[in-house]
KEKE-3310 file (N, C-alpha, C; in steps of 0.2 Angstrom, whole numbers, plus 5000, padded with zeros to 4 digits):
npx = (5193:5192:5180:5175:5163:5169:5172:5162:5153:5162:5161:5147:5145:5156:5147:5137:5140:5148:5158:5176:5182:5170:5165:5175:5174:5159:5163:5172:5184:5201:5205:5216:5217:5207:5207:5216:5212:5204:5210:5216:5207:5201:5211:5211:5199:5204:5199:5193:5184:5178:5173:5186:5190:5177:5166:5151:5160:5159:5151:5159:5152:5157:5157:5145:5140:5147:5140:5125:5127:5130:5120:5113:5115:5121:5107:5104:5113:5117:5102:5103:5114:5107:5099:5106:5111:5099:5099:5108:5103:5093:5081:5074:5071:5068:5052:5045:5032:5028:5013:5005:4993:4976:4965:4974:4975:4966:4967:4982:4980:4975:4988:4997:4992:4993:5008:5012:5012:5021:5034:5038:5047:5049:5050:5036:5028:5015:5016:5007:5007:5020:5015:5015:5027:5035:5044:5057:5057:5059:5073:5079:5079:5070:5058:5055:5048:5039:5021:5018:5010:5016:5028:5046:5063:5074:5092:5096:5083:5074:5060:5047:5036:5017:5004:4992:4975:4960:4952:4936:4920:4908:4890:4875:4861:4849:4853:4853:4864:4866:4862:4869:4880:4894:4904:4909:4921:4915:4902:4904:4903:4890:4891:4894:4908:4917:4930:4945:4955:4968:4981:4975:4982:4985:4976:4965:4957:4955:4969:4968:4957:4948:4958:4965:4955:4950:4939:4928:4922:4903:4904:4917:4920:4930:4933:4940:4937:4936:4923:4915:4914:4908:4896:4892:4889:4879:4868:4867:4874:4883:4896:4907:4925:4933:4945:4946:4947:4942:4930:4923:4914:4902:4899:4888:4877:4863:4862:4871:4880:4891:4902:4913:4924:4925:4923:4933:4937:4950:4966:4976:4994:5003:5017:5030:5042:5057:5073:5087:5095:5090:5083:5084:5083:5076:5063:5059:5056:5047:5035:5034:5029:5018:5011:5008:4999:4987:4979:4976:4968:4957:4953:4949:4939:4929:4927:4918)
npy = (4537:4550:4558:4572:4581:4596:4596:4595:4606:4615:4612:4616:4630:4637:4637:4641:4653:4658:4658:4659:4669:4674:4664:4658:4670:4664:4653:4658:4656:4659:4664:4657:4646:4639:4637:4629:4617:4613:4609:4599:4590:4589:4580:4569:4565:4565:4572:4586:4595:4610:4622:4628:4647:4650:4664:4668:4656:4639:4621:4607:4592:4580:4591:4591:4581:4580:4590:4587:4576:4581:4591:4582:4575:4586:4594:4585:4583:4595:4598:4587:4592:4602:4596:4593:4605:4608:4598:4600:4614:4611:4612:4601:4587:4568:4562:4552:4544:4531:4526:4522:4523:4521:4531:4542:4546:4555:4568:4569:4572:4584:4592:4587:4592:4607:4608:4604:4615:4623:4616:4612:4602:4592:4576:4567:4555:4542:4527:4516:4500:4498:4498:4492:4487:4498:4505:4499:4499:4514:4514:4507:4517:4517:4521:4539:4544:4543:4541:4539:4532:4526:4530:4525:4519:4520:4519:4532:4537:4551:4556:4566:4575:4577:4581:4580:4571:4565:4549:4546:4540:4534:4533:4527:4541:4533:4526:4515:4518:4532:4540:4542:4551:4548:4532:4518:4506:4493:4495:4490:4479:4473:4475:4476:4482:4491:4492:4498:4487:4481:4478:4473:4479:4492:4499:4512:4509:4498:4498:4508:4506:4494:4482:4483:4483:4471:4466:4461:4463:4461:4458:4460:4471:4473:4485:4494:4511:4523:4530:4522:4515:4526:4525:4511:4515:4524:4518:4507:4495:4494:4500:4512:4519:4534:4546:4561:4572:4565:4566:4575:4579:4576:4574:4586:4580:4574:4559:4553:4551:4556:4555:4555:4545:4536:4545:4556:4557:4550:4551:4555:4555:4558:4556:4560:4549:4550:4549:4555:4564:4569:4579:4592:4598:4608:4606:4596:4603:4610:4602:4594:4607:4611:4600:4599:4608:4607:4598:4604:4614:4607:4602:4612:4614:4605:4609:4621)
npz = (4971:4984:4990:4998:5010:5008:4997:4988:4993:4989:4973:4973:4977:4967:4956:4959:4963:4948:4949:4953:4964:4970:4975:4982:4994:4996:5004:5013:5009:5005:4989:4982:4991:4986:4972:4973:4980:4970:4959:4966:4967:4954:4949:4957:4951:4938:4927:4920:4928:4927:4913:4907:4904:4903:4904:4915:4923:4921:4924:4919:4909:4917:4929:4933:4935:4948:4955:4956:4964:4975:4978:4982:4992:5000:5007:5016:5025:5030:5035:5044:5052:5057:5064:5076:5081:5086:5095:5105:5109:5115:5107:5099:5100:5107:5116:5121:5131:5142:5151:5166:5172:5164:5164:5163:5150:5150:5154:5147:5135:5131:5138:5129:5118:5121:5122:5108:5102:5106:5105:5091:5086:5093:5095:5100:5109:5112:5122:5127:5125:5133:5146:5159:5159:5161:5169:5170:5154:5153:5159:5149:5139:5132:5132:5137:5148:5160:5165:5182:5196:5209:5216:5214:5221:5211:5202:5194:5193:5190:5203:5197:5206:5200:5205:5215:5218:5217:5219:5217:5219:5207:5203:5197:5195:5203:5210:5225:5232:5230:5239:5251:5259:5258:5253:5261:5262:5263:5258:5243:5245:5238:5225:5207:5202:5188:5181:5175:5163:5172:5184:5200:5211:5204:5205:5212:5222:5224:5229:5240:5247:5247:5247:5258:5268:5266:5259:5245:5229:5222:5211:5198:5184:5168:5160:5145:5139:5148:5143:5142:5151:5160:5154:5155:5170:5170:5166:5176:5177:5187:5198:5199:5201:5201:5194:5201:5191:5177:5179:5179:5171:5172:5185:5188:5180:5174:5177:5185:5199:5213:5224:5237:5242:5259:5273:5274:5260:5247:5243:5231:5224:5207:5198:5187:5179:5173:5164:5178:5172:5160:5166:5163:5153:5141:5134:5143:5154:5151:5149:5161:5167:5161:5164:5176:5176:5165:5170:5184:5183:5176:5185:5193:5185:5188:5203:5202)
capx = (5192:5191:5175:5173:5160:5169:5174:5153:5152:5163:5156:5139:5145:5158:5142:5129:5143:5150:5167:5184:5185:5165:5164:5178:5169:5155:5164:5174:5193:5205:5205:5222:5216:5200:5209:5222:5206:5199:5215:5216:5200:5202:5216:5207:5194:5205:5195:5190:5176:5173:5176:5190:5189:5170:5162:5153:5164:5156:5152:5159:5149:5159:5156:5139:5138:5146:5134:5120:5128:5130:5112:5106:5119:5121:5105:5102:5121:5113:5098:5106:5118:5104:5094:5110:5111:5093:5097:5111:5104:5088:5076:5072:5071:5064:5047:5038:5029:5023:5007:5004:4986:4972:4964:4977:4976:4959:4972:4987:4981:4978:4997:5002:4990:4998:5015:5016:5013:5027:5041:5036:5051:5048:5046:5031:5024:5013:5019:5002:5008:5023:5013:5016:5033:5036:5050:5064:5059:5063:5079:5083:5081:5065:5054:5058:5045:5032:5018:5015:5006:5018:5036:5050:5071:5079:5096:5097:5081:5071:5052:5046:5028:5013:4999:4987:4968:4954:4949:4930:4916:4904:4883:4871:4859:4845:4856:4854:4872:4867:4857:4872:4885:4898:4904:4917:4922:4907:4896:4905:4901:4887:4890:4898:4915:4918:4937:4951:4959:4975:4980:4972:4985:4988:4970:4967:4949:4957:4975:4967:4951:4943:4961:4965:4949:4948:4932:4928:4913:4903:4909:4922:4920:4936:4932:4945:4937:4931:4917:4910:4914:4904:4891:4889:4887:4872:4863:4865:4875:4888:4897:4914:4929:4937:4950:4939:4946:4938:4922:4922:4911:4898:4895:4882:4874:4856:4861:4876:4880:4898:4902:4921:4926:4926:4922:4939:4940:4957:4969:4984:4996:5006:5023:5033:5047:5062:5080:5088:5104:5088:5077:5085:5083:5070:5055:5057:5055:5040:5031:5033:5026:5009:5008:5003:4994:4981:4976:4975:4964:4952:4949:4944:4931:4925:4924:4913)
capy = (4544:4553:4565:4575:4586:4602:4596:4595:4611:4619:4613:4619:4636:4641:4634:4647:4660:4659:4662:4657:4673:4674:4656:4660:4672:4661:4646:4660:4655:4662:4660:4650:4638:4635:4635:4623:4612:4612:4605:4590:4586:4585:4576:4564:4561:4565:4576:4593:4599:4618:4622:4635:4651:4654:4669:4663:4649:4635:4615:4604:4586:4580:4593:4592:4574:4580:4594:4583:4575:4589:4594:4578:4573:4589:4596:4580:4584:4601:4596:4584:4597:4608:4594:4592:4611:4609:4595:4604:4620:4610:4615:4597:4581:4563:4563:4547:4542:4528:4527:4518:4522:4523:4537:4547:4549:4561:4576:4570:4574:4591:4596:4588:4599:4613:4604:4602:4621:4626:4612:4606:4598:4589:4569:4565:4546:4536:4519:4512:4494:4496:4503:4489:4487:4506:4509:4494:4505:4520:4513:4504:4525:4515:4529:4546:4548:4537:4545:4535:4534:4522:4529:4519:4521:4517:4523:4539:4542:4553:4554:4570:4575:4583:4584:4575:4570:4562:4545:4549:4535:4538:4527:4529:4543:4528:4519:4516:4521:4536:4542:4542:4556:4545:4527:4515:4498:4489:4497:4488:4470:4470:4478:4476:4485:4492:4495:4494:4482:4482:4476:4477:4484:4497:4503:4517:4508:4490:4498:4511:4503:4487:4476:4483:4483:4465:4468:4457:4467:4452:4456:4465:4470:4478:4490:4497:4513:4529:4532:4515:4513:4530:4523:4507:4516:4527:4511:4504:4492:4493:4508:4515:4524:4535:4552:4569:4576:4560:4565:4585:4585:4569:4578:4588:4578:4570:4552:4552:4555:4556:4555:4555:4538:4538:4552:4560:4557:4551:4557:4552:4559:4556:4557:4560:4547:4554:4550:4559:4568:4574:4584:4599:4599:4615:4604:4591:4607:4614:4598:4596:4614:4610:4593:4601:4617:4609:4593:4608:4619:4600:4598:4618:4616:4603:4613:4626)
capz = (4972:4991:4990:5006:5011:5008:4988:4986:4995:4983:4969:4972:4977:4963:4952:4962:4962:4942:4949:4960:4967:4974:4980:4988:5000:5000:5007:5020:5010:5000:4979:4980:4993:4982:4967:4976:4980:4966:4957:4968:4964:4946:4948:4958:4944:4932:4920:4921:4932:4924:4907:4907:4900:4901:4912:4920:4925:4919:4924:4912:4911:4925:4935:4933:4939:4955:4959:4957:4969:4980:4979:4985:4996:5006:5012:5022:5031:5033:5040:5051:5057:5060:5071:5081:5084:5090:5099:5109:5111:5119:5105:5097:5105:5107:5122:5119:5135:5144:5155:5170:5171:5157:5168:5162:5146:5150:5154:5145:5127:5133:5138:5123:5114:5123:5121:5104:5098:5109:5103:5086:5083:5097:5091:5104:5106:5118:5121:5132:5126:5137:5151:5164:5161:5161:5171:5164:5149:5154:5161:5142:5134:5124:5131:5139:5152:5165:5171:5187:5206:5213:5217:5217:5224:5206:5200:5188:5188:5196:5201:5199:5209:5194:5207:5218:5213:5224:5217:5217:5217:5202:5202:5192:5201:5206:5213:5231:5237:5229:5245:5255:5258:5255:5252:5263:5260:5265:5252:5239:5243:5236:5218:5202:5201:5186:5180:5169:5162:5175:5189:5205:5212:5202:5206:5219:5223:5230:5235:5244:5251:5246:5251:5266:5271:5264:5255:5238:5228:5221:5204:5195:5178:5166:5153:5142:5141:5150:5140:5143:5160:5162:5151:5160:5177:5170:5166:5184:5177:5191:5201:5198:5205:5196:5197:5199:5183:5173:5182:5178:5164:5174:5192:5187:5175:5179:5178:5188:5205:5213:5231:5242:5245:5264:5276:5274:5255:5247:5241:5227:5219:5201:5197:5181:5180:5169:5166:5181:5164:5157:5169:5165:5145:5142:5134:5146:5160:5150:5148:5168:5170:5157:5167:5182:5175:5164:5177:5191:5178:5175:5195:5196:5183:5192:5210:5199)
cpx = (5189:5188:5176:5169:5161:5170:5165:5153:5155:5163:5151:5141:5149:5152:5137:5133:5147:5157:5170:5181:5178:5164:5169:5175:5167:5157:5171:5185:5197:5204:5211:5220:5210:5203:5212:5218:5203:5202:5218:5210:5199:5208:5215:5202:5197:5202:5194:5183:5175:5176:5178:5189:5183:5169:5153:5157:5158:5155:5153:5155:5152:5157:5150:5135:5139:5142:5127:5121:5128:5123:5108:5109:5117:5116:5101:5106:5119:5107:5099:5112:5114:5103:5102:5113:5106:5094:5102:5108:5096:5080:5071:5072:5068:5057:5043:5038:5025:5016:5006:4996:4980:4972:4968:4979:4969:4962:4978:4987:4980:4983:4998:4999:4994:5006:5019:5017:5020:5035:5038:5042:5053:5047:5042:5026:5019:5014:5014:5004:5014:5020:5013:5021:5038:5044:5057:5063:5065:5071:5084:5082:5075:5059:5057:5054:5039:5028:5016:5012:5012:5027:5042:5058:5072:5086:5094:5092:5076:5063:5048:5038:5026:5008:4993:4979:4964:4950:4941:4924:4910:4897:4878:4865:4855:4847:4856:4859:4871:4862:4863:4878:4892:4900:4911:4916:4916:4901:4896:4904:4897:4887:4895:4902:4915:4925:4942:4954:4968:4975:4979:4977:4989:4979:4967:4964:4951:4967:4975:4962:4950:4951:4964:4959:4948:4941:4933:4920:4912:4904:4915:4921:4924:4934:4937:4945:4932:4925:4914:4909:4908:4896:4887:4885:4880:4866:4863:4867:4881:4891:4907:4918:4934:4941:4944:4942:4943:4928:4918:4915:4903:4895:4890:4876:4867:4857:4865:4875:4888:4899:4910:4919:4930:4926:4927:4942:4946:4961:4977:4988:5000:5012:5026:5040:5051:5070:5083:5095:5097:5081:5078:5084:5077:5064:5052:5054:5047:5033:5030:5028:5018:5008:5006:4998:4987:4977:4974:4969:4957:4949:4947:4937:4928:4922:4920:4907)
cpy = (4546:4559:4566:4579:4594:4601:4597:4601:4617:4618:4619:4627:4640:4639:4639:4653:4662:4661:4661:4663:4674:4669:4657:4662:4669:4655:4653:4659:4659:4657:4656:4647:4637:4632:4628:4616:4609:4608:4600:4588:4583:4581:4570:4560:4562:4564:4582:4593:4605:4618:4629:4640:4655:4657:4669:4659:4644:4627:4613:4597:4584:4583:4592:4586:4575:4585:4591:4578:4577:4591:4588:4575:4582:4593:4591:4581:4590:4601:4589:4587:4603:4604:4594:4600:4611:4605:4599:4610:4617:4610:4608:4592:4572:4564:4556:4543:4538:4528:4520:4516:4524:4529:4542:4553:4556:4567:4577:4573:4580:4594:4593:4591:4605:4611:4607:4610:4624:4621:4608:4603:4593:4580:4567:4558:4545:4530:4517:4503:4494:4501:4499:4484:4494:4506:4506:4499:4510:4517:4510:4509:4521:4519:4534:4547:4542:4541:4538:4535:4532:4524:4525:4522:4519:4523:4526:4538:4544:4556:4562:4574:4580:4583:4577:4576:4565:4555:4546:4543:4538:4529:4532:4534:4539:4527:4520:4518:4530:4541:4545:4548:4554:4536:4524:4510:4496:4490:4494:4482:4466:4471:4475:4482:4486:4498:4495:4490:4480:4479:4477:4482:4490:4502:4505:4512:4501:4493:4501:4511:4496:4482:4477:4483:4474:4464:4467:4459:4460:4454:4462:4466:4474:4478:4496:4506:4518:4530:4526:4513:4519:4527:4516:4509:4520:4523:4506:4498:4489:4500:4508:4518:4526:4542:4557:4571:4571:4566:4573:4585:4578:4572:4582:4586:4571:4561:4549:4555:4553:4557:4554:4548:4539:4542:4558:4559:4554:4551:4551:4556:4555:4561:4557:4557:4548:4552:4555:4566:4571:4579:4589:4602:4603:4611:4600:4596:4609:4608:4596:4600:4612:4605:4595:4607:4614:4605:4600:4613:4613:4600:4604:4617:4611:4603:4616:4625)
cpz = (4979:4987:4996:5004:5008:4999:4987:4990:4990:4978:4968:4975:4973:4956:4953:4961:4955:4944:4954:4967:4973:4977:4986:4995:5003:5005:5012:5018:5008:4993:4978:4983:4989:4976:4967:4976:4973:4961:4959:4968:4960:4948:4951:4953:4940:4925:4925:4923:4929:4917:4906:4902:4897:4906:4909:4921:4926:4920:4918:4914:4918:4931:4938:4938:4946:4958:4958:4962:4975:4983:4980:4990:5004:5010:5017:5027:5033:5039:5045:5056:5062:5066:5077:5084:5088:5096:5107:5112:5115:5116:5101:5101:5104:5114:5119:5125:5137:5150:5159:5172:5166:5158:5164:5156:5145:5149:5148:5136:5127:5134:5135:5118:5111:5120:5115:5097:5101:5105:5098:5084:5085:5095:5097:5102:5113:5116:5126:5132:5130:5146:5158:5164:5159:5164:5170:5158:5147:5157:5154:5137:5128:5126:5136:5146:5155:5168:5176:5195:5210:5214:5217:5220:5217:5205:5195:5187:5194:5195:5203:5202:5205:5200:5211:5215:5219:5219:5220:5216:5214:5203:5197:5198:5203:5211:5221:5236:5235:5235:5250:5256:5256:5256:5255:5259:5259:5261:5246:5239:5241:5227:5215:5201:5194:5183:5175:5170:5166:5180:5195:5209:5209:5202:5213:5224:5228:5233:5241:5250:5252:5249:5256:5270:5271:5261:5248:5236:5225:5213:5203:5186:5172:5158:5151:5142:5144:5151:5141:5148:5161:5160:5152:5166:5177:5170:5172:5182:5182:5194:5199:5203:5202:5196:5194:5193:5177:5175:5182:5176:5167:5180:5192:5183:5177:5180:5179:5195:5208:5219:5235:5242:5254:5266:5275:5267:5255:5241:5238:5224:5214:5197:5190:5183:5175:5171:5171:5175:5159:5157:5167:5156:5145:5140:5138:5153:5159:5151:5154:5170:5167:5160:5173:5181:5172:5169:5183:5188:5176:5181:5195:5191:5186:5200:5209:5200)
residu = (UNK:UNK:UNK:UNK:UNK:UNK:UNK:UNK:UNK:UNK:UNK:UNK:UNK:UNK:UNK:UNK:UNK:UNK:UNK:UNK:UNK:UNK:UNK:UNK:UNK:UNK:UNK:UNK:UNK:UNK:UNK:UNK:UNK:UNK:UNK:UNK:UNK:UNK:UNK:UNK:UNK:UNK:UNK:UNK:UNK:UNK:UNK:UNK:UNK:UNK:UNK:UNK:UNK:UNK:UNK:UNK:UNK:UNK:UNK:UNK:UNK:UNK:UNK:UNK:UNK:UNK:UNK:UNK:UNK:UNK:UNK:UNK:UNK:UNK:UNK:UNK:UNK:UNK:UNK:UNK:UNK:UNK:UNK:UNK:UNK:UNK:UNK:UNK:UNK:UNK:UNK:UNK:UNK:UNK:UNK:UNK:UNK:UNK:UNK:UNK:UNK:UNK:UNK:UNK:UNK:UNK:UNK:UNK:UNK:UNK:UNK:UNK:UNK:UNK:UNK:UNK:UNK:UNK:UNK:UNK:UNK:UNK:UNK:UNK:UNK:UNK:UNK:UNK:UNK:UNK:UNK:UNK:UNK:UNK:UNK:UNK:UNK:UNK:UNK:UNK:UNK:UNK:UNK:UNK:UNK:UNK:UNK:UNK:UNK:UNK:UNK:UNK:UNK:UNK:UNK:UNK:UNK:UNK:UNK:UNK:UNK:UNK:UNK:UNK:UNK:UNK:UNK:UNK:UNK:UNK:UNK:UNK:UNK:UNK:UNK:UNK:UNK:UNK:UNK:UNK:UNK:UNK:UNK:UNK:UNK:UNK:UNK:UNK:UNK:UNK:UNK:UNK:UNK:UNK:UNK:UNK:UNK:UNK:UNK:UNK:UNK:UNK:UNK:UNK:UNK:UNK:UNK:UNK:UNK:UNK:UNK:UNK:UNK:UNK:UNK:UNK:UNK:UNK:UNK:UNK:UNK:UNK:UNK:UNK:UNK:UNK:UNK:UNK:UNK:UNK:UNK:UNK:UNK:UNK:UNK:UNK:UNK:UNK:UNK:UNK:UNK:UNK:UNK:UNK:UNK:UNK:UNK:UNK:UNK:UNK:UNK:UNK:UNK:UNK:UNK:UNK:UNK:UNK:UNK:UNK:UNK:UNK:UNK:UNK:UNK:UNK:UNK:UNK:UNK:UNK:UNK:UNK:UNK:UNK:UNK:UNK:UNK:UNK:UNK:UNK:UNK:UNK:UNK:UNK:UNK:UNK:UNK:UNK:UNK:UNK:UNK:UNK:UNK:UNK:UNK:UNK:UNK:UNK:UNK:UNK:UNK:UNK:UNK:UNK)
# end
């Protein structure tokens, strides 16, 4: 027996309509082609699906078997029709993004806060275990999106600029360095560094200072998170360096002290890496647009 889709369709609508002539409508056809339908069908199961002569028009056991089929089979066809309207028309999606720097996650939970009121149909991940084999990823579609510092030239994809940020050097306020207007290289050789777990060069603090400068602090010590790295440095366990929107809510706070790393500060920015075929998709534009708004809205409350 050949079921299709539209056989279980007209089941369950001359069953909701009592009748050829209103199913008809509902299904958009004419009452001889339904009927015509309806009579290759039996004749495929060979038995009667209604039982002739009743008004309403009536399932008989058979047909009953097939509308319970019907009604468990098709609004899963419906709701996979619908998600592929959405997915066409821009409104649902996949976004499951990896991260290149822990740091990041300090702002990123906020625009996907913002994010996920806007596009709940949105399927939204973080994938941090592939955060430093990120962009193979995104090239093998096993995630949607990289936040990263470090640009590169690859095919199809493109790296789109969220915003620059001041790596910041954070001491406990005791702490001797904390006298000083700001801190170079040289300052560091005698301290405990205190970082994430990554690799050096993926950290502003030795890409941008300590190894071109050549300068090895006498330790280094890698803490997974934020909060404990902050919580180390109040206790003058060692000093830090870390992006001014981390340090918003720490800069005024009596047992912290925050200083430019070098007379002229410096300065990074962070890229969103994306399939170049699906920049232009509306949530992947929005999530763009929130990825520079709320970070840029984190650095003013800490110019305040």
């Amino acid at each position: 027996m050949h079921i299709e889709f539209r056989h279980l369709r007209t089941i369950r609508a001359i069953h909701s309509a009592g009748g050829l002539a209103r199913a008809a409508d509902l299904l958009n056809i004419t009452q001889s082609a339904l009927s015509h339908q309806v009579k290759g069908l039996e004749d495929q199961a060979g038995l009667e699906l209604f039982v002739r002569r009743s008004k309403p028009l009536k399932l008989s056991s058979a047909g009953h078997r097939l509308l319970k089929l019907a009604e468990k089979v098709l609004p899963e066809v419906e709701a996979m029709e619908d998600d592929f309207r959405n997915l066409r028309s821009g409104k649902s999606g996949r976004l499951h993004i990896a991260i290149e720097c822990h740091a990041c996650f300090e702002w990123l939970f906020p625009v996907l806060e913002e994010f996920r009121k806007a596009w709940p149909d949105v399927d939204v991940d973080i994938r941090p275990g592939l955060a430093f084999d990120a962009l193979p990823a995104l090239a093998r579609e096993e995630v949607d999106l990289v936040v990263s510092s470090d640009p590169e030239v690859l095919a199809d994809v493109t790296f789109t600029p969220l915003f620059d940020y001041e790596p910041v050097f954070v001491a406990a306020a005791l702490h001797p360095l904390a006298a000083k207007p700001y801190v170079e290289a040289e300052d560091f050789r005698d301290e405990v560094l205190i970082t994430y777990p990554v690799e050096r060069s993926r950290l502003d603090v030795f890409s941008e200072l300590l190894t071109p400068a050549k300068v090895e602090p006498r330790g280094v010590r890698q803490v997974e998170l934020t909060a404990v790295i902050l919580l180390l440095v109040a206790s003058n366990r060692g000093v830090a360096v870390l992006p001014d929107w981390v340090v918003r809510e720490v800069r005024y706070h009596s047992d912290y002290v925050t200083r430019p790393v070098t007379k002229v500060g410096l300065s990074k920015r962070l890229y969103a890496a994306i399939r170049s075929d699906e920049t232009t998709k509306p949530y992947m534009a929005h999530l763009l647009q929130l990825a520079r708004k709320v970070p840029m809205q984190m650095q003013r409350a800490v110019e305040v």
